[in-house]
N, C-alpha and C positions, 0 to 999 in steps of 0.2 A: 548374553543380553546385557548382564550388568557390565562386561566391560565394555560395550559400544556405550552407553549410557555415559559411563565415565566419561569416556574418548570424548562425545560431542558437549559434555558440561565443560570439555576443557577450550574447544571452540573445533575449527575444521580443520586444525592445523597436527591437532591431534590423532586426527580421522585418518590424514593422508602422512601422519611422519615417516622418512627415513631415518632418523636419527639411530644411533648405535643401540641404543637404551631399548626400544621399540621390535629390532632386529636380530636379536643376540639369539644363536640357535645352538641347538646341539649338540657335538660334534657330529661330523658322518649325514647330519640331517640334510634333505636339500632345502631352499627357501622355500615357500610358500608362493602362491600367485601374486599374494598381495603385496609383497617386499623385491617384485623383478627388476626391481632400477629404471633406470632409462633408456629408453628403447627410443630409435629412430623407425615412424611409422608414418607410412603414406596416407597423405591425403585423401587421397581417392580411397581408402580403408576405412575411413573416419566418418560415423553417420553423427547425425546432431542428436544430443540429448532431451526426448521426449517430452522428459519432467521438469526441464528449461523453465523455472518462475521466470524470466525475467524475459518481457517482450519487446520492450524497445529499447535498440542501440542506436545512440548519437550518432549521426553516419561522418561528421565532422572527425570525431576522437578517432572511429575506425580506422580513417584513412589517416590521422596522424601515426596513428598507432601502427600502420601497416606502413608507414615510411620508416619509422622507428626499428622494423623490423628487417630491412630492406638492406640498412645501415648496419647495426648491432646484432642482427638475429633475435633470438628467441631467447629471452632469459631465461624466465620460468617454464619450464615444461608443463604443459597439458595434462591431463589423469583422463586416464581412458578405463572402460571396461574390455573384457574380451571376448565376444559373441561368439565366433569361429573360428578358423584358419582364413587371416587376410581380411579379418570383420570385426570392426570392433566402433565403441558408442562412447562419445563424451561423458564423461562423471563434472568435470569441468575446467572452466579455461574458451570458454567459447569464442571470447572477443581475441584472444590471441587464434584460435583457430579461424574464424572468419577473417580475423587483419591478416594472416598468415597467406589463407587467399590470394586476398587482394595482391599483397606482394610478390603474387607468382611463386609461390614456395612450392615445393612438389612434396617434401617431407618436415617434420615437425619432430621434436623430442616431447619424449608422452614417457610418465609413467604409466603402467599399467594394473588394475587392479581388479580384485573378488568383489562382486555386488551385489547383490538381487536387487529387485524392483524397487523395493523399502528403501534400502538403502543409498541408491540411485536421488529417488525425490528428495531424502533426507539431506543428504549431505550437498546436494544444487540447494539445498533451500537453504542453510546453515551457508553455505560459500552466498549465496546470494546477498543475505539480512547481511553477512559482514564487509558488504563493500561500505565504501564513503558515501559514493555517489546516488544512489540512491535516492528516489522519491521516494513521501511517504507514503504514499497509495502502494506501489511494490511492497513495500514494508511493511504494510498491512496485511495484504494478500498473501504474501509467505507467512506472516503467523496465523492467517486463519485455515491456512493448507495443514501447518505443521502440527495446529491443532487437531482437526477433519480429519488428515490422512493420516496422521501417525498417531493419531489418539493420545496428543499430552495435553494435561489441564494446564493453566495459565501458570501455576507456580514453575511446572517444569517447564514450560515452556520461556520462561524468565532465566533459569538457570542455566539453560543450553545457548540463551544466546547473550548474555551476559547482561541483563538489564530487569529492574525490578518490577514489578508485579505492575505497578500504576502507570509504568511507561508504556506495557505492553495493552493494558485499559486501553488508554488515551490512543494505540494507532488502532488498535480493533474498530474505537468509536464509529473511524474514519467512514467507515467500510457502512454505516450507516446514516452517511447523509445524500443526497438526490447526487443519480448520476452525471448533472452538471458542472457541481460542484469539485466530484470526485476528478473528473476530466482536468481542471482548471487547478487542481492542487498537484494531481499527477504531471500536467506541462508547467508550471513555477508561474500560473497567472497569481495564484493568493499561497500566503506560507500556511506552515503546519499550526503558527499562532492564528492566524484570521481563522481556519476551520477549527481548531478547537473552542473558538468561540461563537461561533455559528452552530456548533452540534447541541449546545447547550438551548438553545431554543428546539420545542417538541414540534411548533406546528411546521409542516415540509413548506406550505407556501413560504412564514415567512422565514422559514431559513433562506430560500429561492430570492427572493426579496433585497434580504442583506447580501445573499452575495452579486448580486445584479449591482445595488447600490454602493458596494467594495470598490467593484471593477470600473463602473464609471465615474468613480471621485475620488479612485486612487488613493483608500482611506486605508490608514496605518491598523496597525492593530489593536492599538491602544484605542483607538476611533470605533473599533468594530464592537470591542467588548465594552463601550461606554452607550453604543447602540441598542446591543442587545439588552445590557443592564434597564434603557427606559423599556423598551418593549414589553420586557418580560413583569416590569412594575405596570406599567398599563393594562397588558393583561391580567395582573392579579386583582386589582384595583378595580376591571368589569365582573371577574368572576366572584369576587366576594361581596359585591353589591348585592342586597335580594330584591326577588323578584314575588310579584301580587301572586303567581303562580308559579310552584315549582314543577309541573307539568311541562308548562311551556316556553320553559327555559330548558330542557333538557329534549324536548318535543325533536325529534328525527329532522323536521319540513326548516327547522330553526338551525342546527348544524349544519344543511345542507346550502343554504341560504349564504349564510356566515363562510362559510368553505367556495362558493359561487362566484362571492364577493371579495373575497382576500386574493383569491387569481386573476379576479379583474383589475383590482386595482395593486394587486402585486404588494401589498400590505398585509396587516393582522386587521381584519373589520369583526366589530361586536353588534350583535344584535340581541337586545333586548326585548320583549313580547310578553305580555299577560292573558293574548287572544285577543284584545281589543285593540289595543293602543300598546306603544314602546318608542323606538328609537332605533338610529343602527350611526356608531359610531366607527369613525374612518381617524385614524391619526396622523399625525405631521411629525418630521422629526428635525426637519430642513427648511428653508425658505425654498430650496429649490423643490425641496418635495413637495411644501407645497404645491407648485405651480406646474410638477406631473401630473397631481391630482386635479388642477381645475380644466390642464390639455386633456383631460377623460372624459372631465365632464362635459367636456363643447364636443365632444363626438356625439 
């Protein structure tokens, strides 16, 4: 166990080496499964790998990629498992196996290697997190897998994939803001800067809010966290106001009110109450905001 540990703290490259150093045996010994070299194995042998983090492929790159393959062949060979006689399941390499497809290929060059199930999800999630291309939402979701299913806490989990503790914070956040959000960071509508300054406000409407008011004013990021900055001063600035009753500032019918109100007008609204008398405060941050809020109120 301690040397697969090692292997994946050194990255995937580790996991899957031929290198001499890696392979030195014996004499008299045979190899192992996990060192068979390169194997030319049929497509139609090949099932997709289960524990595949990664759900969407560019269908653009694919087909460049499966022209590229049509030309040149197959650079990098594929990593297989071996299930049976004539059966065997991606560890990885997908997109060269789906372009490979596409290219009409009948056969492919595959290492072939020793797995179990663990080691399967492990080592897709570890080749996954180290591509480029990558969204942060992907990115998130394989470290909260890698956490979940293979039970390591954030520091090792920083170590395995080369990045420190606060980076690996900052994408978990992600993974905790509204699934709209998460969509639109996943397709490249807002960056990884607009959502980590939207995550920093608690309440979900007006996270929902800011990034509505991102997308339609095409606001930088530096716009978004000077956004959040009034917000979040205006809300402090109601909450620490007192109130003739502390009852009825904290009163259920009063949260509910407040939460009613910030969905309708897609803002942070404060409501104020002593049981008698109060106020319910709606804010502006824009000229133009204004003038969503007063098209609401001619509804």
């Amino acid at each position: 166990m301690s040397k697969k540990r090692n292997a994946l703290g050194r990255g995937l490259s580790a996991l899957l080496s031929d290198t001499p150093e890696t392979e030195k045996l014996d004499e008299g010994s045979a190899p192992p499964p996990s060192t068979s070299g390169v194997n030319e194995i049929l497509l139609s042998e090949i099932q997709v790998n289960p524990f595949q983090p990664r759900k969407h492929f560019d269908e653009t790159a694919l087909k460049e990629l499966s022209e590229s393959i049509k030309v040149h062949g197959i650079i990098q060979p594929i990593t297989v498992r071996k299930l049976s006689n004539n059966e065997y399941q991606l560890i990885s390499g997908e997109r060269r196996f789906q372009a490979s497809k596409l290219a009409g290929l009948k056969a492919v060059p595959a290492y072939v290697r020793s797995a179990d199930d663990q080691q399967m999800l492990e080592m897709a999630l570890i080749e996954n997190i180290q591509r480029e291309n990558l969204n942060p939402i992907e990115i998130a979701v394989s470290y909260q897998r890698l956490i979940s299913e293979i039970n390591l806490k954030q520091e090792e989990l920083g170590d395995r994939v080369g990045k420190n503790r606060s980076t690996v914070t900052n994408y978990l956040r992600l993974l905790k803001l509204p699934p709209d959000i998460q969509i639109a960071l996943r397709d490249n509508k807002i960056s990884m800067g607009h959502a980590r300054a939207i995550i920093n406000v608690d309440n979900t409407d007006t996270q929902l809010y800011i990034f509505k008011k991102t997308i339609a004013e095409d606001l930088s990021v530096r716009k978004v966290e000077e956004l959040v900055r009034q917000m979040m001063s205006s809300s402090k600035e109601t909450s620490s106001t007192p109130s003739t009753s502390g009852a009825s500032a904290a009163s259920r019918e009063i949260k509910q009110l407040q939460s009613s109100l910030s969905t309708h007008f897609g803002t942070k609204v404060n409501v104020k109450s002593d049981g008698k008398k109060g106020e319910i405060k709606i804010p502006f941050y824009s000229v133009e905001d204004l003038n969503r809020l007063l098209e609401i109120f001619k509804m």
